[in-house]
N, C-alpha and C positions, 0 to 999 in steps of 0.2 A: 693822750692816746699814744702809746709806743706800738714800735710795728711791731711785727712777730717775728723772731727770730727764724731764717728760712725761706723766709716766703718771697714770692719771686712776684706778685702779684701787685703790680703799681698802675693803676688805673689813670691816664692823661686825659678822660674825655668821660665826662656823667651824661646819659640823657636825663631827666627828668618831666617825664608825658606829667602834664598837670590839666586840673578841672575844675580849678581854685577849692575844690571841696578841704576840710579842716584835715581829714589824710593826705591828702597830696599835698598842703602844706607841710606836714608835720614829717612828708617824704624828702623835701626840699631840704627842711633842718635837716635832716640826716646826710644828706647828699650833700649839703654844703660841711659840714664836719668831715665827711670825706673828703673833698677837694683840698680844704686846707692843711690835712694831713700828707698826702702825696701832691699839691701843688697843681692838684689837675683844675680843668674849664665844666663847666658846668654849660649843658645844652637844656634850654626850657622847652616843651613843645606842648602846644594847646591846639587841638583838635576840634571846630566847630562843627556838628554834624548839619548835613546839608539835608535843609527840611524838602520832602517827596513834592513834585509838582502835581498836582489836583484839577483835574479838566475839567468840566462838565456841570461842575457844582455854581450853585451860587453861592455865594459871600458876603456877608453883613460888608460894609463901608469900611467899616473898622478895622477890618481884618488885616494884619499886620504882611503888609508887602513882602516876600524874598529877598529880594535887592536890599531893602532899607535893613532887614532883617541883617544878614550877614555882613551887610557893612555895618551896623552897628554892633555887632558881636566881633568883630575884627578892632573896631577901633577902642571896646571895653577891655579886651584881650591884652594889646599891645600898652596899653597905659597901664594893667596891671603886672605885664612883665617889665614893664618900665620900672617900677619900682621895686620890682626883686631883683631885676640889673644891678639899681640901682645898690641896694641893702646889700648885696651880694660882693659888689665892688666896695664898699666902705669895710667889711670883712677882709678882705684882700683874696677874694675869688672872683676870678673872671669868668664872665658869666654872658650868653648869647641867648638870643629868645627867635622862637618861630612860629607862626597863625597858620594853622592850615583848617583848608573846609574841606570834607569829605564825609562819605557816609563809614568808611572803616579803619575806625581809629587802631584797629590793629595795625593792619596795614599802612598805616601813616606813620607808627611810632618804628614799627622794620625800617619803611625805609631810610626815616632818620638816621635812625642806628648804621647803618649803610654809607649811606653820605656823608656823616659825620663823623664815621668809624668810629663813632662810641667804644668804648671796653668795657663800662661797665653802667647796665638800666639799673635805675633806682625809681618802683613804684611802689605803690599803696594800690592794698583791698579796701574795699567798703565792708565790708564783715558780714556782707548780705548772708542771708540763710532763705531756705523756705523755696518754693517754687522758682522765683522769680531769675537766679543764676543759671537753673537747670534749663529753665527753656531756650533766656536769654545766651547762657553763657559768659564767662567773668572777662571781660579785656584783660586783667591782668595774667588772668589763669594761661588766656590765650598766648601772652606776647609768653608768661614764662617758657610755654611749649616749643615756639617759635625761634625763641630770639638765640643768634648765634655767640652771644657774648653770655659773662655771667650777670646773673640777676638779682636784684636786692629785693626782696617781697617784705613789704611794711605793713601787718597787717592791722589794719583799726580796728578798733571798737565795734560790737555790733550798733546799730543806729538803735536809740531808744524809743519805748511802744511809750509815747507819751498820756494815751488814757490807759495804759498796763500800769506807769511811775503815778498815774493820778489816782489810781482806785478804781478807776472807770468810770467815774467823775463826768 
């Protein structure tokens, strides 16, 4: 990968917002080919969304605690940026990982970006289509709107209609 002749653009600092999904992996690989090209650090940021507190209701026994909840999705988090630390250092990029729980992961990956003075986001679309972006709206679409730095948009594959690829089987 040669640089381009010109170009003034040398990026010290990757976020990389991940959701373990097979795109934000495949945003990582990219972001880490970046880093070892300009020598930059690579920022991982995992966003657990903070499940809405429910009053009033009853609940089967079963029903999975809050607390237990997020501390177990904290400690699956950090073992799995543990080992893209880890993969990332055997590469020869340095690389830093952060757990955050909030309900807006926009908001979470700005302020990254912020603190960490990022220069340059590298994410991934899901390739969603159909209603479910337009009501929701894309995080990525979002943060590209937002973000004050430049932006790497990776977009994936649409997700396949597994009884469309069966026949309807």
């Amino acid at each position: 990968m040669s640089q381009i002749p010109g170009s003034t653009f040398q990026p010290k600092k990757i976020l990389v917002p991940m959701d373990f999904s097979v795109s934000s992996i495949a945003a990582l690989a990219t972001a880490s080919q970046i880093a070892l090209q300009f020598r930059a650090e690579i920022y991982l940021l995992h966003v657990i969304p903070m499940l809405p507190v429910v009053t009033g209701l009853e609940f089967p026994t079963a029903f999975y605690p809050r607390q237990e909840f997020l501390a177990d999705a904290e400690k699956d988090s950090g073992k799995r940026f543990a080992d893209f630390v880890t993969n990332l250092s055997n590469q020869g990029v340095q690389a830093f990982s952060k757990v955050e729980v909030g309900n807006d992961v926009v908001g979470n990956v700005l302020l990254m970006l912020e603190r960490e003075h990022a220069d340059l986001l590298v994410i991934s679309t899901h390739g969603m289509s159909g209603w479910r972006p337009v009501v929701f709206g894309s995080i990525a679409e979002k943060v590209v709107k937002l973000a004050e730095c430049p932006v790497l948009l990776l977009r994936s594959e649409k997700p396949v209609d597994i009884k469309a690829s069966e026949g309807g089987k």
